[in-house]
N, C-alpha and C positions, 0 to 999 in steps of 0.2 A: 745179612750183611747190608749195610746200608750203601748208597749210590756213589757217596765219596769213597771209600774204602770200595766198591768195586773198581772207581776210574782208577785210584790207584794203583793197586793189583793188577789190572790190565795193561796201564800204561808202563808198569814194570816190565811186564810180560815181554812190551810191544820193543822197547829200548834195549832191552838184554838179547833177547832170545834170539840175532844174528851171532854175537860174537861169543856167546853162555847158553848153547841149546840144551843143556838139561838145567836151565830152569825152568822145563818145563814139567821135573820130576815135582818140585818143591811148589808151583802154583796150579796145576792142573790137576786134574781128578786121573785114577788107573784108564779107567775108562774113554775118558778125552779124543774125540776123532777132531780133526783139522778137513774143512770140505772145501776143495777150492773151485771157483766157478768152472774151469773146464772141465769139473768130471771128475777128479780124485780126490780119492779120501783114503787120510793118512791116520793112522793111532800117534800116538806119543814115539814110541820109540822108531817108529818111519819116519818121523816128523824131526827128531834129534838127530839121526840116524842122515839125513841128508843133510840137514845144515850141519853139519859136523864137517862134511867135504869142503865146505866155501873156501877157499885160499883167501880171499880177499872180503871179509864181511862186508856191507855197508855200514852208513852211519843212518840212522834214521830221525828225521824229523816227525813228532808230535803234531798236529794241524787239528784235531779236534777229536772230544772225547764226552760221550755222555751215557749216563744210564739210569736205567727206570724197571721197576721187578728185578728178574733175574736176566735183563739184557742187557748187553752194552755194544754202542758202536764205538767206532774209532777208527779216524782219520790218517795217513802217515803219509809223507813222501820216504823213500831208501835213495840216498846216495851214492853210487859205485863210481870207482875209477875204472878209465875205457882203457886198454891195453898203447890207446892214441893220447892220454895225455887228458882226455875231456872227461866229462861225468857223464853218468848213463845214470837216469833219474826214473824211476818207477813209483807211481799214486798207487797207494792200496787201503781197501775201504775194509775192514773186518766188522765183524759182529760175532758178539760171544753171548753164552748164554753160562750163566752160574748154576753151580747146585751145592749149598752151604756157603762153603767162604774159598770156594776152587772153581774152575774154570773147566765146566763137563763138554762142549762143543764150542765150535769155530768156524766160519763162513770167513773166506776170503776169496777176493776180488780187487783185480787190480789192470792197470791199461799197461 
């Protein structure tokens, strides 16, 4: 798969998969673990399986996206409303790694 067609696919991944968590059935591999900086690691259906609960997904903004082999990073802020009226803003930096034309691991990291 070439680097355009990875950002894309990614950048699908990144914009759906608050408010659509089983797209993660149709762009990830069975196999697919999600590793997040504090220490856990999730499969796919752990991974649906909690964003399924969100009452309130965010929106997320896109900020940068590139790839090279079978990696890819990718920049985002998430948008939330605060029970107060304000937005609750969270940066998150992913990195994916491909295996054919699906998305086999995930690193995320965020402030």
């Amino acid at each position: 798969m070439d680097s355009k067609a990875m950002e894309e696919r990614f950048t699908k991944l990144i914009q759906e998969h608050f408010r659509n968590p089983r797209i993660m059935k149709d762009l990830c591999t069975k196999e697919c673990i999600v590793h997040f900086s504090y220490g856990t690691d999730w499969n796919v259906d752990e991974t649906i399986e909690h964003l399924s609960g969100l009452s309130d997904p965010p929106d997320c903004e896109i900020h940068d996206c590139f790839a090279t082999g079978d990696k890819i990073a990718l920049r985002f802020r998430a948008l939330t409303k605060h029970e107060s009226g304000g937005t609750l803003i969270k940066d998150e930096n992913i990195i994916g790694r491909f295996k054919g034309d699906r998305i086999d691991e995930i690193w995320v990291a965020y402030d």
